[in-house]
C-alpha positions as CSV (number, residue, x, y, z in Angstrom):
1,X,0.2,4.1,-93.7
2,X,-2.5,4.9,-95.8
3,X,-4.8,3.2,-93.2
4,X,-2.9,5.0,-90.0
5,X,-3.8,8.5,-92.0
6,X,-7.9,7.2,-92.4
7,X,-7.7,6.5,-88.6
8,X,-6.2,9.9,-87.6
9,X,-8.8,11.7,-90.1
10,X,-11.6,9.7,-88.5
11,X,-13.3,8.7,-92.0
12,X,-15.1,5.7,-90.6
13,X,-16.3,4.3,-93.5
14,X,-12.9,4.5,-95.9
15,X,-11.3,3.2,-93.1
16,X,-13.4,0.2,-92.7
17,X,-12.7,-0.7,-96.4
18,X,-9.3,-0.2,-96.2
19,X,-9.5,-2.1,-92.9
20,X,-11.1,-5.2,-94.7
21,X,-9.2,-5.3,-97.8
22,X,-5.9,-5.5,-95.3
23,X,-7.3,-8.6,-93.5
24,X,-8.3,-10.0,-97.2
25,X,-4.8,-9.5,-98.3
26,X,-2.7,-11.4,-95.2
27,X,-3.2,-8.5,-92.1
28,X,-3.4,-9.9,-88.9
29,X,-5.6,-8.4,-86.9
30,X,-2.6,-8.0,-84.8
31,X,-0.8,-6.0,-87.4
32,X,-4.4,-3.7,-88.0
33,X,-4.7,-3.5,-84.4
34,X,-1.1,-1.9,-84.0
35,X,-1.6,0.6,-87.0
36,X,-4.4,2.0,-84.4
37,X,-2.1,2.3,-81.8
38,X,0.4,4.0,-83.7
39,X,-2.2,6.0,-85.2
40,X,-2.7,7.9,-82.3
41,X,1.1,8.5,-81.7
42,X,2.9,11.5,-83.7
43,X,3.3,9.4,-87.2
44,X,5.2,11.9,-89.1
45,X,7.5,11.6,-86.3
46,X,8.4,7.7,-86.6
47,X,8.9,8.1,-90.6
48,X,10.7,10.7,-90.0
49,X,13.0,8.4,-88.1
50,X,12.9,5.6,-90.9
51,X,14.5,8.0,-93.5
52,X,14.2,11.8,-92.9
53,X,12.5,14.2,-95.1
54,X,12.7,12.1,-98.2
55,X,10.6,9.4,-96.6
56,X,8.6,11.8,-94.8
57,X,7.7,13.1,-98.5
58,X,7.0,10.2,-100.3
59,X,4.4,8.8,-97.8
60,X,2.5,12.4,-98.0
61,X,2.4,11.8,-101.7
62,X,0.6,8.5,-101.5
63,X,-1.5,10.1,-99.2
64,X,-2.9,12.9,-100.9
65,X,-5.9,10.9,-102.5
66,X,-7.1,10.0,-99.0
67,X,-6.3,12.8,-96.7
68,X,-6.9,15.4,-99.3
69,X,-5.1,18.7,-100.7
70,X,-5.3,20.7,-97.4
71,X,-3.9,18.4,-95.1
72,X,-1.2,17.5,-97.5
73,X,-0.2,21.1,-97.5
74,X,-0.4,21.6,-93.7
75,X,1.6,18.2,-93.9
76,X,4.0,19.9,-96.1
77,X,4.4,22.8,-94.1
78,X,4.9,20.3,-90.9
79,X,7.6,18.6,-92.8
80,X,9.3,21.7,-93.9
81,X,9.3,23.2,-90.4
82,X,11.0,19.6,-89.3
83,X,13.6,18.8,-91.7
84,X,17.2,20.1,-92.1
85,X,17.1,22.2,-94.9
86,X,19.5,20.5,-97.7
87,X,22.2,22.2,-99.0
């Protein structure tokens, strides 16, 4: 995920050390060659699928370090413009 979001923000060189630690820690380069695919597809839109808003949330969270505070909150804004609203 967090590697997917690096992709789609084009930081080169964060994603080339996320990229290597992934093949240090038991990535295929299959595997790392799919999360570029899939980077270019709507992402938000396949989490969403996997478990709704809730999900959809928590991945944003653990993204904030790398795709910093305004894209979270245009994330945010995506994912409240998306999701059912709970009542």
């Amino acid at each position: 995920m967090i590697l997917a979001a690096l992709i789609g923000c084009q930081a080169q060189t964060e994603c080339r050390v996320f990229l290597g630690a992934a093949l240090s820690n038991g990535v295929s380069p299959v595997e790392a060659k799919e999360v570029d695919h899939y980077a270019g597809d709507p992402v938000l839109s396949r989490l969403a699928g996997a478990g709704g808003d809730h999900v959809l949330l928590d991945a944003l969270s653990q993204l904030v370090p790398y795709i910093g505070y305004p894209r979270t909150l245009n994330g945010l804004a995506a994912i409240n413009e998306i999701a059912p609203a709970e009542g």
